[in-house]
C-alpha positions in Angstrom: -7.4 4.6 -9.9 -4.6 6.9 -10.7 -5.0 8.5 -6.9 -4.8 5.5 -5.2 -1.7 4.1 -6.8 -0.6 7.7 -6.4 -1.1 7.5 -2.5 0.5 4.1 -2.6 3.9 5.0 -3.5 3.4 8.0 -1.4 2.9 5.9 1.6 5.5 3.4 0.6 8.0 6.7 0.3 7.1 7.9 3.8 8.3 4.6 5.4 10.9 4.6 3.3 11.8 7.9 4.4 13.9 9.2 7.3 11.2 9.8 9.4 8.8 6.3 8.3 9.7 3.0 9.8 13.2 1.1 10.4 12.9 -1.7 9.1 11.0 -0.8 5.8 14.4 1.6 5.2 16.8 -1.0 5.6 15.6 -2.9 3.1 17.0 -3.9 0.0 15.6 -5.9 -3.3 17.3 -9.4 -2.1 15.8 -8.7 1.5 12.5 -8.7 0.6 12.7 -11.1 -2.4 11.4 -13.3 -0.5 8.4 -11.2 0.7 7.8 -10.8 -2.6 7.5 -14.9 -3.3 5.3 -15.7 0.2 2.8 -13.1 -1.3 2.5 -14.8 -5.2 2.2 -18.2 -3.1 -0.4 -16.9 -0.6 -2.5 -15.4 -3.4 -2.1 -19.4 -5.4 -3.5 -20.4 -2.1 -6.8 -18.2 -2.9 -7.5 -19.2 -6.3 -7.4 -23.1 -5.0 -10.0 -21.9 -2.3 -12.0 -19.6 -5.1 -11.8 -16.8 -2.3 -12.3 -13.7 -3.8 -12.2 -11.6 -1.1 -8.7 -13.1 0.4 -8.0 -13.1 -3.4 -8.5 -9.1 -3.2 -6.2 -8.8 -0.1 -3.2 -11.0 -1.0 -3.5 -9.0 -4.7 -3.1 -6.1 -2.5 0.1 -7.6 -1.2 1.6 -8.1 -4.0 0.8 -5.2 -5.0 2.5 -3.0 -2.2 5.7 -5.7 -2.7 6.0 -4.4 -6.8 5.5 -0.8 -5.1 8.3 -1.4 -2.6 10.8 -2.3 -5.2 10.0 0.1 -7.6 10.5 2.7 -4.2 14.1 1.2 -4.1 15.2 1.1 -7.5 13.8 4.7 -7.9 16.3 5.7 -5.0 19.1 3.7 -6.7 18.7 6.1 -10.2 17.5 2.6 -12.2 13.8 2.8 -13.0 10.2 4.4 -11.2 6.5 2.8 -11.4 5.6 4.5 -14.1 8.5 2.7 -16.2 7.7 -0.5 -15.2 4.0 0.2 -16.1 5.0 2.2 -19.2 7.5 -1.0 -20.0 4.7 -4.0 -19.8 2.2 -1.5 -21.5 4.6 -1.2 -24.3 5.1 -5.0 -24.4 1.6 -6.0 -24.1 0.2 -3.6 -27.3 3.6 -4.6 -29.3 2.9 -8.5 -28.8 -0.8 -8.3 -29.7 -0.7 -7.2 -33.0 -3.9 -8.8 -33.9 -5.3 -6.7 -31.4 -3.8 -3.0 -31.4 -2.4 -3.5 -34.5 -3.2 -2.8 -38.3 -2.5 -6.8 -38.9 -4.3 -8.5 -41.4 -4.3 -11.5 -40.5 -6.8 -12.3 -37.3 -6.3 -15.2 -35.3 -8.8 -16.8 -34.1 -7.3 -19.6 -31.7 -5.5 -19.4 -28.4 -2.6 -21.7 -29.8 -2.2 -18.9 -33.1 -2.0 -16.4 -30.3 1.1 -18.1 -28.6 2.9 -18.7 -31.8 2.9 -15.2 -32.4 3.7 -14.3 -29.1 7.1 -16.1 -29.3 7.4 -15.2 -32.4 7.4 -11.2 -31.3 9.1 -12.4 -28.2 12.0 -13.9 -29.8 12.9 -10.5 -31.9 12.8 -8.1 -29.2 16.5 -7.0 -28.3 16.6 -8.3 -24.7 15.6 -11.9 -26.1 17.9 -12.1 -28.8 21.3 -13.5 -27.2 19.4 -16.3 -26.6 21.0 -19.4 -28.2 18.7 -22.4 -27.4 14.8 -22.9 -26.9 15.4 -23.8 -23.3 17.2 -20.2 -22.6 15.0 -18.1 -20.2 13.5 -20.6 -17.7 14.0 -18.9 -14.4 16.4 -21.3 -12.4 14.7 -19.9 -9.1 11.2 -21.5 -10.2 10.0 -24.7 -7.9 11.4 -27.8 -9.8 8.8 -29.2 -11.0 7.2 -25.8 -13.0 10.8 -25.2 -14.8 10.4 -29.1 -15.5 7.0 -28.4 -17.3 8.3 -25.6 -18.9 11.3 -27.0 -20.0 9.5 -30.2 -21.1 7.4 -28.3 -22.8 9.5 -25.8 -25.0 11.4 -29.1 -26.2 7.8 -30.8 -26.7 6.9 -27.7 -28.8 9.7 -28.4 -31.4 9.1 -32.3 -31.9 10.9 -33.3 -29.1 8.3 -35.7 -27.4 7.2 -39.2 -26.5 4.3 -40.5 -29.0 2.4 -42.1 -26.1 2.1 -42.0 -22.4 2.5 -45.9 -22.4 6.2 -44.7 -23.4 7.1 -42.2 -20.8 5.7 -45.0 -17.9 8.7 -47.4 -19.2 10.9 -44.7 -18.8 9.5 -44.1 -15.5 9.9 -47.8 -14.6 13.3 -47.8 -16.0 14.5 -44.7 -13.6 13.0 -46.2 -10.7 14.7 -49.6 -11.5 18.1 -47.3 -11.4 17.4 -45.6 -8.5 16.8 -49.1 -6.8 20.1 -50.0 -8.4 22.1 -47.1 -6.8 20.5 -48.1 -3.5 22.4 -50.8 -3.8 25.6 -49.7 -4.4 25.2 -47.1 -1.5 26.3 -44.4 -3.7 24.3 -41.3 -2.5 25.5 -39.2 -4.8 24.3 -41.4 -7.8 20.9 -42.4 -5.9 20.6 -38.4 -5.6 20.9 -38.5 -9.4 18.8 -41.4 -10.3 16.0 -39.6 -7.8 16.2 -36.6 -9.9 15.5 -38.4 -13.4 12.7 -40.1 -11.8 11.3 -37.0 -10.6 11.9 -35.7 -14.3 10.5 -38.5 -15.9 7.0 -38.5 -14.0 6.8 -34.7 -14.5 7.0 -35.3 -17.9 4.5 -38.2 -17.9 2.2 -35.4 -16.2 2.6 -32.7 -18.7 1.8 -34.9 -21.7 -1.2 -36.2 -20.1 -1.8 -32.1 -19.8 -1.8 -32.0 -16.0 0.6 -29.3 -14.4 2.8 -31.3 -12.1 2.9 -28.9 -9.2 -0.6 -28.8 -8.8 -0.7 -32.6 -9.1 2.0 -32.7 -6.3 0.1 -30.5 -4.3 -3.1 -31.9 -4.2 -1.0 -35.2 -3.1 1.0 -33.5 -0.3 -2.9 -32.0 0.6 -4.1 -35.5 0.8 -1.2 -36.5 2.7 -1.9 -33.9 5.7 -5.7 -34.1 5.6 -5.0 -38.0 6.1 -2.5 -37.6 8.9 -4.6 -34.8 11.0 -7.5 -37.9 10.7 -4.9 -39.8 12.3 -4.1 -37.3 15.0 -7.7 -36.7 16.2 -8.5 -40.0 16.5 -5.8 -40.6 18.7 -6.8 -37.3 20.7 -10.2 -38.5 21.1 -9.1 -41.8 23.0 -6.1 -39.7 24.8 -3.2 -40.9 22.5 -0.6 -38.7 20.8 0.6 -39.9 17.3 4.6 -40.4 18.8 3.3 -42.6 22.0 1.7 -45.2 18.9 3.8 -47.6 17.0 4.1 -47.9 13.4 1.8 -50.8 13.3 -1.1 -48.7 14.9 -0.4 -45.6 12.7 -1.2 -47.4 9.5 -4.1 -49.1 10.9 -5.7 -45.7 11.7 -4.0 -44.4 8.0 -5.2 -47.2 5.6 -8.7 -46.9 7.7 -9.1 -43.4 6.6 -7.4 -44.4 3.0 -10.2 -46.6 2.5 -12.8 -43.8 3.2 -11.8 -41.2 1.3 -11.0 -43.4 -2.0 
């Protein structure tokens, strides 16, 4: 395993090199960031289609993208791969005391395991500025994940509906607003009002347990499976979806909605 990491980075330092490739040495860490973020999303797509062997190639991917910027930071003076691996080796054996540890006390549910985890987490130097619970949610992540997370930190503390039935008025009450704002033809406060909804059913899905963004997917997934119905029926009797009228299109839609109930 050591050899082929080995021959990795050496690969990855002969494009990087004078004589490798020109556009793998013009690159920089906010160039390929979002390299980086296509891979992580292609190898989510994997796991939803229990693909291992795509799952062993888009691992791969990633991979060569953690490679490629520790090959730039390296140049730079910051940090190599074996920091980064020496770093989250480090962190790993210091936040499972229970494991590598001489720690009497064993825990014996997942739950005990994540207490202790922030627990650790909260004394190391690097997390220690932090003033509030909700410090540390990456502002980059897709809305609805730093919702659920945010949602939950505050949950974790007491700060939570008792029952679902609760969150649903809220729900009702934001969508009341944002009909309010629509209105008023204020877009900046229906753009508001849009966002508590948003909020307020994420939340309704993370007390229920769900992860929002994988409810939202699986919706948006319906969505196009249901529309591509709609476009090969009209290819089979020589229509194309813009040549229909609205009326048609939900015809052909609700027919299909009806199937797949």
């Amino acid at each position: 395993m050591k050899h082929l990491l080995e021959e990795l980075v050496s690969i990855m330092q002969t494009l990087r090199s004078p004589q490798g490739c020109p556009w793998d040495r013009e690159q920089t860490h906010a160039t390929v960031r979002r390299c980086m973020i296509e891979e992580v999303y292609e190898f989510a797509e994997t796991i939803d289609d229990d693909n291992p062997e795509k799952m062993k190639e888009e691992l791969g991917d990633i991979l060569f993208q953690i490679v490629f910027h520790c090959q730039l930071a390296e140049e730079a003076g910051h940090f190599s791969i074996s920091d980064v691996i020496e770093t989250v080796g480090d962190k790993m054996i210091r936040r499972h005391p229970h494991v590598f540890g001489d720690q009497a006390k064993k825990l014996n549910t997942p739950d005990e395991v994540l207490d202790q985890w922030d627990t650790i987490k909260k004394t190391e130097k690097q997390h220690q500025h932090r003033t509030s619970i909700l410090d540390g949610i990456p502002k980059h992540l897709p809305s609805l994940m730093r919702a659920y997370k945010a949602q939950k930190k505050a949950a974790k503390v007491g700060f939570d509906w008792e029952k679902a039935e609760h969150i649903v008025e809220k729900i009702e009450e934001e969508l009341h607003e944002v009909k309010d704002a629509l209105i008023g033809h204020d877009e900046t406060h229906v753009q508001e009002e849009l966002g508590d909804l948003f909020f307020a059913v994420s939340n309704l899905a993370r007390f229920l347990h769900y992860d929002p963004e994988l409810l939202s997917n699986k919706g948006v997934d319906k969505f196009i499976s249901r529309f591509q119905k709609i476009e090969e029926e009209l290819a089979r009797s020589g229509k194309k979806v813009e040549e229909c009228t609205l009326e048609e299109l939900d015809k052909i839609w609700n027919s299909h909605k009806s199937q797949t109930r």
